[in-house]
C-alpha positions as CSV (number, residue, x, y, z in Angstrom):
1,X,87.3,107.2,95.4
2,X,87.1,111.2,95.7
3,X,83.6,110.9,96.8
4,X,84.8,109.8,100.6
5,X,87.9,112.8,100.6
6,X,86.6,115.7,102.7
7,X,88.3,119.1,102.6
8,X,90.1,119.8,105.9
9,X,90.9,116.1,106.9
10,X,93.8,114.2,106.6
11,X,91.9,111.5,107.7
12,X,90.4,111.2,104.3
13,X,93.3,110.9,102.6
14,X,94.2,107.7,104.2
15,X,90.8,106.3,104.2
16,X,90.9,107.5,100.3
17,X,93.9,104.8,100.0
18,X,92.5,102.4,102.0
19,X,89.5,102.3,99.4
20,X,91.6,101.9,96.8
21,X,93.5,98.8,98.4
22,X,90.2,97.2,98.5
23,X,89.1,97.9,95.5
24,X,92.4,96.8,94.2
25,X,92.4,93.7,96.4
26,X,91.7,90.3,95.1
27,X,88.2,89.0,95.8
28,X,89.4,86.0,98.0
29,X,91.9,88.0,99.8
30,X,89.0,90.6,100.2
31,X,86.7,87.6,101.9
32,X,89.4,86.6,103.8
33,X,89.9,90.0,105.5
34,X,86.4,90.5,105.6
35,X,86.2,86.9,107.8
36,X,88.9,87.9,109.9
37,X,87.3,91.3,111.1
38,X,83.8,90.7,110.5
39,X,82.4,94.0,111.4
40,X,81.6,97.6,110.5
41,X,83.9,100.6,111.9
42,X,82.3,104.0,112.6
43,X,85.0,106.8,112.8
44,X,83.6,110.3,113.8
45,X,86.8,112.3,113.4
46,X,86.9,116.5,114.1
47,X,89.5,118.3,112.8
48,X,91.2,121.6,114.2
49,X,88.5,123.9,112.7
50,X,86.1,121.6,114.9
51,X,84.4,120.1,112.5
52,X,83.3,116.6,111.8
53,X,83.2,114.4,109.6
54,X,82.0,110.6,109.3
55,X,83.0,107.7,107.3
56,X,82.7,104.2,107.5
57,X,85.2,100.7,107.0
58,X,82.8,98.0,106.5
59,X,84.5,94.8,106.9
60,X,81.8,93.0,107.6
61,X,79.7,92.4,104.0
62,X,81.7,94.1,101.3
63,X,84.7,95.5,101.7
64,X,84.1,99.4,101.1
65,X,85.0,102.7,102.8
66,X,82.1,105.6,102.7
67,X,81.6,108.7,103.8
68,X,78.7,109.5,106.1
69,X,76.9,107.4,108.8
70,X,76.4,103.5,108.9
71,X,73.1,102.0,109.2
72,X,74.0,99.9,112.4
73,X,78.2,100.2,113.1
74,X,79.3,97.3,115.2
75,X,81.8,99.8,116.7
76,X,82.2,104.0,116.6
77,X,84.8,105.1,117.0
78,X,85.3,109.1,117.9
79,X,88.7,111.1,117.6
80,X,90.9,113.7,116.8
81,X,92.1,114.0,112.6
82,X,95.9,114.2,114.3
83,X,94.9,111.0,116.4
84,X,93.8,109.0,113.3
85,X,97.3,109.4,111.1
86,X,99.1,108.7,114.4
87,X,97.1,105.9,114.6
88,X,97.4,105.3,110.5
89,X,101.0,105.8,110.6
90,X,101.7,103.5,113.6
91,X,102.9,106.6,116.0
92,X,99.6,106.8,118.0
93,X,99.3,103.3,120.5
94,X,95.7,103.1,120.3
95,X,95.4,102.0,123.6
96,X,97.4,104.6,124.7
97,X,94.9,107.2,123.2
98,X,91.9,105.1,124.5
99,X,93.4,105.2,128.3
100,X,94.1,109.0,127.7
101,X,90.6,109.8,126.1
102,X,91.9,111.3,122.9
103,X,89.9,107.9,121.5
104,X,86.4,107.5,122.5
105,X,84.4,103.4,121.5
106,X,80.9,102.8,122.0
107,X,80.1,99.2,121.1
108,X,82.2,96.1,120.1
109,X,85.5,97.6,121.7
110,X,87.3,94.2,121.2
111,X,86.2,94.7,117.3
112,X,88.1,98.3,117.3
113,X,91.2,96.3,118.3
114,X,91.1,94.9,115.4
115,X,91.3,98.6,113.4
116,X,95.0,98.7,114.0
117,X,95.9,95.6,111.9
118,X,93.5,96.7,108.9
119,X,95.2,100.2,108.8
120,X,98.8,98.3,108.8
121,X,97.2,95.8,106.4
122,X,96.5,98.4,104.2
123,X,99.8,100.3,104.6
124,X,101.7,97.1,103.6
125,X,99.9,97.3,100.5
126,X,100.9,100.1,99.1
């Protein structure tokens, strides 16, 4: 999945993972996780250079990360590259950067909850 890994972002890295684990996953367990979030993630992440990048967890159809914009993202989510692995590696509370305005939602804000458990999903894959 080298095609979603941009230069300069840590971010990609973990999303580069996270591709693999669904690819990896098994189809039902891949339904079940895509009942159980049912929706598309936006993440506009700038790095310390300040520039951006944008990729895309869709857990609502099939299961994939991408890089670039989604047609119609149920939730975007806007933050720091730092911000995301503290958030990936469970040392970021998310609600904690929401409050604090390091994490910025427009849309389904209860669906971005729901972020947190697919990045620990993930990590308890591995």
């Amino acid at each position: 999945m080298s095609d979603i890994k941009e230069e300069g972002f840590k971010t990609s890295d973990v999303l580069s993972t996270l591709a693999g684990v669904f690819e990896k996953m098994p189809d039902k367990e891949k339904q079940s996780q895509i009942k159980k979030t049912n929706g598309i993630f936006q993440l506009n992440v700038k790095n310390s250079q300040g520039k951006e990048a944008v990729w895309v967890i869709d857990l609502k159809k099939d299961g994939t990360v991408t890089k670039g914009p989604a047609k119609k993202p149920d939730v975007t989510i806007s933050l720091s590259d730092d911000t995301f692995i503290g958030l990936a590696d469970g040392k970021v509370n998310a609600q904690k950067a929401f409050m604090t305005g390091s994490l910025k939602v427009k849309g389904n804000v209860m669906l971005a909850t729901k972020l947190d458990g697919v990045l620990k999903g993930a990590k308890a894959k591995l």
